[in-house]
N, C-alpha and C positions, 0 to 999 in steps of 0.2 A: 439631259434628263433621261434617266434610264425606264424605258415600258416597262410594267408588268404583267406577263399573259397567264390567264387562268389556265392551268391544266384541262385538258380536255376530261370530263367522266368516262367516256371509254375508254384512256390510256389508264386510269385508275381502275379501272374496273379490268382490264386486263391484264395490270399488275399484283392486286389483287389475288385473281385466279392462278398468276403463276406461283406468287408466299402458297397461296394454299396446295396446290400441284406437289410443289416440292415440299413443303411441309408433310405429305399423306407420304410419298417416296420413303421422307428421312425416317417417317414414323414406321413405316413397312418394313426399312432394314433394320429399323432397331429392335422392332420385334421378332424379325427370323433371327437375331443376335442373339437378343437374350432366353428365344427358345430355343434355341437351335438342340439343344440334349430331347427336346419332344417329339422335335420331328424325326422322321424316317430318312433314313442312310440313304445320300442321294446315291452311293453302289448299288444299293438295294434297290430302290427305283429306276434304275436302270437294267436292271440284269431282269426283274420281272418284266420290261416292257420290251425288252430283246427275247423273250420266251411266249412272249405272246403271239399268238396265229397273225401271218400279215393278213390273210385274206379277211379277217375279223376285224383285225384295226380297221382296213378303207369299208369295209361295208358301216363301222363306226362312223368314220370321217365325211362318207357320202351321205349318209341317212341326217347326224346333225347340219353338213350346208345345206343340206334341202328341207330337214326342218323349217333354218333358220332365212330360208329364201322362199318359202312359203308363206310365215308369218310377216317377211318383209310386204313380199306381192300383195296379200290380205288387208294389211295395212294402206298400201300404197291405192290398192282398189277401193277401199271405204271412204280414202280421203278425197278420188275421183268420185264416186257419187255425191259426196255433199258437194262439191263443183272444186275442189282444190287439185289442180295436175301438178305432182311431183316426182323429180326423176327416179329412175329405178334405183341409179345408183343414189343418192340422198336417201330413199328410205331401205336401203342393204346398210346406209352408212349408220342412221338412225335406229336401226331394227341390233348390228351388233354392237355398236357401243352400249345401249339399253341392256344388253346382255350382259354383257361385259361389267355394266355395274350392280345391276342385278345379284349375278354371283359372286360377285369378290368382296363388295363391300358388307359390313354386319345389316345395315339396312335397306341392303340391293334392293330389294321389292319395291319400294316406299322412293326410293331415289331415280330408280330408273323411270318410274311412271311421271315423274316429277321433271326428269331430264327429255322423256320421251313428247311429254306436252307440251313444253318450252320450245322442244324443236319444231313442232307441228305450229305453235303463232306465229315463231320465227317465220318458219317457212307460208305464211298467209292463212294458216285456219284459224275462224272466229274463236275462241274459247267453248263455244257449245260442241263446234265438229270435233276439236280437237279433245274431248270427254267422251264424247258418243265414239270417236274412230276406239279409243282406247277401251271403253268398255266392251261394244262389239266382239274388239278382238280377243279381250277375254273369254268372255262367256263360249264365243266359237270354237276355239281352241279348249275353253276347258269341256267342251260337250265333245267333240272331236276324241281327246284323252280318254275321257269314260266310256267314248262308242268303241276305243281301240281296246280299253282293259276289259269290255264288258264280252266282245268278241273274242277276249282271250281266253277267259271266264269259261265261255262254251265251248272253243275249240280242246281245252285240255279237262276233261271229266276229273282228273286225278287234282286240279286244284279244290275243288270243292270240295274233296273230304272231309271228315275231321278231323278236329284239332287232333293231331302229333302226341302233346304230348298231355293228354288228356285218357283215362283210362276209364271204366266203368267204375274203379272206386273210387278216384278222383272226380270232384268236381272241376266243369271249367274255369279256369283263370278268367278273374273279371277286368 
């Protein structure tokens, strides 16, 4: 008499995620295929990125990992005050994947927040901490952005002029 064993839900749930994985991959090449006449010559992107200043590219590359290692730390500290300790490394690993979907996908914003809360239950925060860690860290960062634009605001006089291309017979563009 032959058993028969029910499939485990997480081996389906893991199957699952991989149809979909390669499903997004297959779909991704198919659309650099069928655009490919829209995009930009990858010669071209190259010979601009070989003309570019090195010392401007790493002050790029330095400035984004410490962005991106400050919003981790931020995080990882918020979720230490509501009582949850989480490694560094888990929330650098949660801080860039969040990013990662963020920008690449049409609904990154919306997904990431979604991906980023999942990992915080995951990882032991109630659903209240893991909503407060996530808004916190907006609000901080988006006040932080404005203190850094509003500072640039004053340091350079020449931004505030007017409008360019606005003339005393012209009215400004609404």
């Amino acid at each position: 008499m032959e058993q028969v064993v029910a499939e485990r839900p997480r081996t389906r749930w893991r199957r699952a995620g991989a149809v979909v994985q390669w499903t997004l991959v297959l779909g991704a090449l198919a659309a650099l295929v069928l655009n490919r006449d829209r995009l930009p010559d990858p010669g071209a992107l190259l010979a601009a990125a070989g003309r570019a200043d090195p010392r401007w590219l790493a002050v790029v590359i330095v400035a984004g990992a410490g962005s991106m290692g400050a919003f981790a730390r931020l995080q990882r500290r918020l979720l230490r005050i509501g009582g949850l300790r989480m490694s560094r490394r888990r929330a650098f690993a949660i801080t860039y994947a969040g990013n990662a979907l963020s920008t690449t996908l049409p609904a990154g914003p919306a997904v990431s927040v979604v991906y980023t809360f999942r990992q915080f239950t995951r990882g032991g925060a109630p659903a209240r901490l893991a909503t407060a860690v996530i808004l916190a860290g907006g609000v901080i960062t988006t006040s932080a952005y404005t203190l850094i634009g509003l500072l640039a605001l004053v340091a350079e006089p020449r931004s505030r002029g007017p409008c360019r291309r606005c003339s005393p017979s012209r009215p400004r563009p609404r």
